[in-house]
C-alpha positions in Angstrom: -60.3 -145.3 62.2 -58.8 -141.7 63.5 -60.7 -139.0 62.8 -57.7 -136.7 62.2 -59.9 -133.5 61.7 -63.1 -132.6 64.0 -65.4 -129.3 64.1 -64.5 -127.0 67.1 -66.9 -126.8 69.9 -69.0 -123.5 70.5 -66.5 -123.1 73.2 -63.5 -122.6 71.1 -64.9 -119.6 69.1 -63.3 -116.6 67.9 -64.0 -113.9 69.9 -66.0 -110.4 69.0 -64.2 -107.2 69.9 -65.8 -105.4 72.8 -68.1 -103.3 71.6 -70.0 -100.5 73.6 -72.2 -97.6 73.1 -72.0 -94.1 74.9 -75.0 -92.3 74.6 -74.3 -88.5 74.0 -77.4 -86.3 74.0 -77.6 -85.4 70.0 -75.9 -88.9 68.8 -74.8 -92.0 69.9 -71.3 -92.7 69.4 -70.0 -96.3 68.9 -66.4 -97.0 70.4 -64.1 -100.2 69.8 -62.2 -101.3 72.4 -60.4 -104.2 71.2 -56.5 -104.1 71.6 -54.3 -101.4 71.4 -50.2 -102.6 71.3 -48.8 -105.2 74.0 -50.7 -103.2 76.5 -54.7 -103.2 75.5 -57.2 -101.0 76.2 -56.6 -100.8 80.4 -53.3 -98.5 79.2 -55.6 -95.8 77.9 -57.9 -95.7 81.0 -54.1 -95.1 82.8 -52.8 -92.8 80.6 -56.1 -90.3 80.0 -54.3 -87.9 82.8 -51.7 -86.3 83.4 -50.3 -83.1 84.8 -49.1 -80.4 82.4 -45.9 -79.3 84.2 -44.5 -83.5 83.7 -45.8 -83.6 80.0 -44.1 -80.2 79.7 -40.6 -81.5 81.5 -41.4 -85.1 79.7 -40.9 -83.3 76.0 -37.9 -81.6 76.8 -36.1 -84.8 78.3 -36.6 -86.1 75.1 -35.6 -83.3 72.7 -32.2 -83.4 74.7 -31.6 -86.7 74.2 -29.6 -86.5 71.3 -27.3 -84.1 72.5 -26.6 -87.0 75.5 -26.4 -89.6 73.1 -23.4 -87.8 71.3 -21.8 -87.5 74.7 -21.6 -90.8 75.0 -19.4 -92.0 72.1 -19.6 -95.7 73.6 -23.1 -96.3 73.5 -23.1 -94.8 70.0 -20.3 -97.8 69.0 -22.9 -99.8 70.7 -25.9 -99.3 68.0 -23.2 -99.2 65.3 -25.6 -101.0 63.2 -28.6 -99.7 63.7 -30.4 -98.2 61.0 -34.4 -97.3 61.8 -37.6 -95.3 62.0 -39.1 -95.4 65.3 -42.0 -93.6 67.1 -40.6 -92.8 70.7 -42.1 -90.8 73.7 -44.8 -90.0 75.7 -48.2 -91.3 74.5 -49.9 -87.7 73.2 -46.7 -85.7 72.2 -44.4 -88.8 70.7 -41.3 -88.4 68.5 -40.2 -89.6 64.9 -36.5 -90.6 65.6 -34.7 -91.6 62.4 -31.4 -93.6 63.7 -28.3 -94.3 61.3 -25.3 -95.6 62.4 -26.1 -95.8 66.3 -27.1 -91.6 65.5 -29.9 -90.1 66.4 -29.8 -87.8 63.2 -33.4 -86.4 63.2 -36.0 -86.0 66.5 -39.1 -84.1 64.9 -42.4 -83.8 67.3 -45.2 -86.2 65.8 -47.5 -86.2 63.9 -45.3 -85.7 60.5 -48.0 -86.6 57.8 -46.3 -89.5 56.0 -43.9 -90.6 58.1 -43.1 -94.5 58.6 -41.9 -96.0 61.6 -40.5 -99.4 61.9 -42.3 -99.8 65.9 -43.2 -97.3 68.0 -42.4 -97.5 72.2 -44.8 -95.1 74.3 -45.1 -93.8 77.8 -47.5 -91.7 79.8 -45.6 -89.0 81.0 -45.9 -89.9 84.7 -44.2 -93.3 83.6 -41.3 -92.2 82.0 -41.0 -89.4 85.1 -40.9 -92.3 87.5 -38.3 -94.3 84.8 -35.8 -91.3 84.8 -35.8 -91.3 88.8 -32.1 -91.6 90.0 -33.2 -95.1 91.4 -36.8 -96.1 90.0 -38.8 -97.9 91.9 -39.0 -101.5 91.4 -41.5 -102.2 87.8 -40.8 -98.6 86.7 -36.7 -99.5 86.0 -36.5 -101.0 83.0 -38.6 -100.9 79.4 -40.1 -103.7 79.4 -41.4 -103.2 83.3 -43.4 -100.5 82.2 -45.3 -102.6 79.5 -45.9 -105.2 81.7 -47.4 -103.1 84.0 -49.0 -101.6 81.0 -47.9 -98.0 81.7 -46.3 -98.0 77.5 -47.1 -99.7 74.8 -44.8 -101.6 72.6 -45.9 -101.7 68.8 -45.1 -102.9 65.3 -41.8 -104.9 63.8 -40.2 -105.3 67.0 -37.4 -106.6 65.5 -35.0 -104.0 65.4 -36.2 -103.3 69.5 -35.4 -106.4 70.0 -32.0 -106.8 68.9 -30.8 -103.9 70.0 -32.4 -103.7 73.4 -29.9 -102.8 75.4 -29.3 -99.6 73.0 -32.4 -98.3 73.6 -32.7 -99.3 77.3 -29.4 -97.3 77.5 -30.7 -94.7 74.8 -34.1 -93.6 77.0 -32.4 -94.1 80.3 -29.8 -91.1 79.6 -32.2 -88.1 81.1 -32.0 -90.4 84.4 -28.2 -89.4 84.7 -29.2 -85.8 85.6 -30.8 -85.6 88.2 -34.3 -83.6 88.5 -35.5 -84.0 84.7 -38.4 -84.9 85.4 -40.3 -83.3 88.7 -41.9 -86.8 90.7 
């Protein structure tokens, strides 16, 4: 007789989020680290830091993105159909970027209290400084690069990422064409 069902072993458990305690001196403050997006909690130890003048030369790369976009009436027939919310930017100061038509019609500074977004796709600032280099460095060229090497995180219904991928590859690489955006 086949036993066709059969009780997992204590090996095979579900596992607890990390949980640790920092002790403070009035309190003690309790602090999950279970996942956070593709790239987990080792992105946040990464990203804590920082320099001012990037974050500063970061924002303003990305508030003149849509006036590149609509310079480039190609890539704009590219995203044709492409109708979304998305979070984009650096990891502290991100963007809501409402897309219609292959547009960017609307780039307001987050956080915008009740505002969706479809997914969100974050940076530290010293990783999308190294991605808008002239020629980036091998793992620091391409989107998905930087959340392998857990420098952005990647979050939410992917699907509209995904299937237009090479929009938005093209979209966030446009501050590389001038040269000295972002200081290195």
């Amino acid at each position: 007789m086949t036993r066709l069902w059969r009780p997992a072993s204590p090996k095979r458990t579900l596992r607890r989020p990390d949980v640790r305690a920092i002790d403070m001196p009035d309190r003690t403050v309790f602090r999950s680290l279970a996942n956070v997006g593709i790239a987990g909690n080792a992105c946040l130890k990464r990203i804590i830091s920082a320099p001012n003048a990037i974050d500063d030369a970061v924002i303003r790369a990305f508030a003149g993105i849509p006036a590149l976009l609509e310079q480039a009436p190609a890539l704009i027939s590219c995203g044709r159909t492409l109708d979304c919310e998305c979070l984009l930017g650096p990891i502290d100061h991100p963007f809501h970027v409402s897309i219609r038509g292959g547009r960017i019609i609307d780039l307001t500074p987050a956080p915008v209290l009740m505002w969706t977004w479809r997914f969100s796709y974050r940076a530290s600032p010293a990783a999308w400084a190294e991605y808008w280099q002239p020629a980036p460095r091998p793992g620091w060229h391409d989107l998905l690069a930087l959340t392998k090497r857990e420098a952005a995180t990647l979050e939410g219904d992917l699907h509209p990422f995904m299937t237009h991928l090479q929009y938005f590859k093209d979209v966030l690489a446009l501050p590389r064409l001038q040269h000295s955006v972002v200081p290195a």
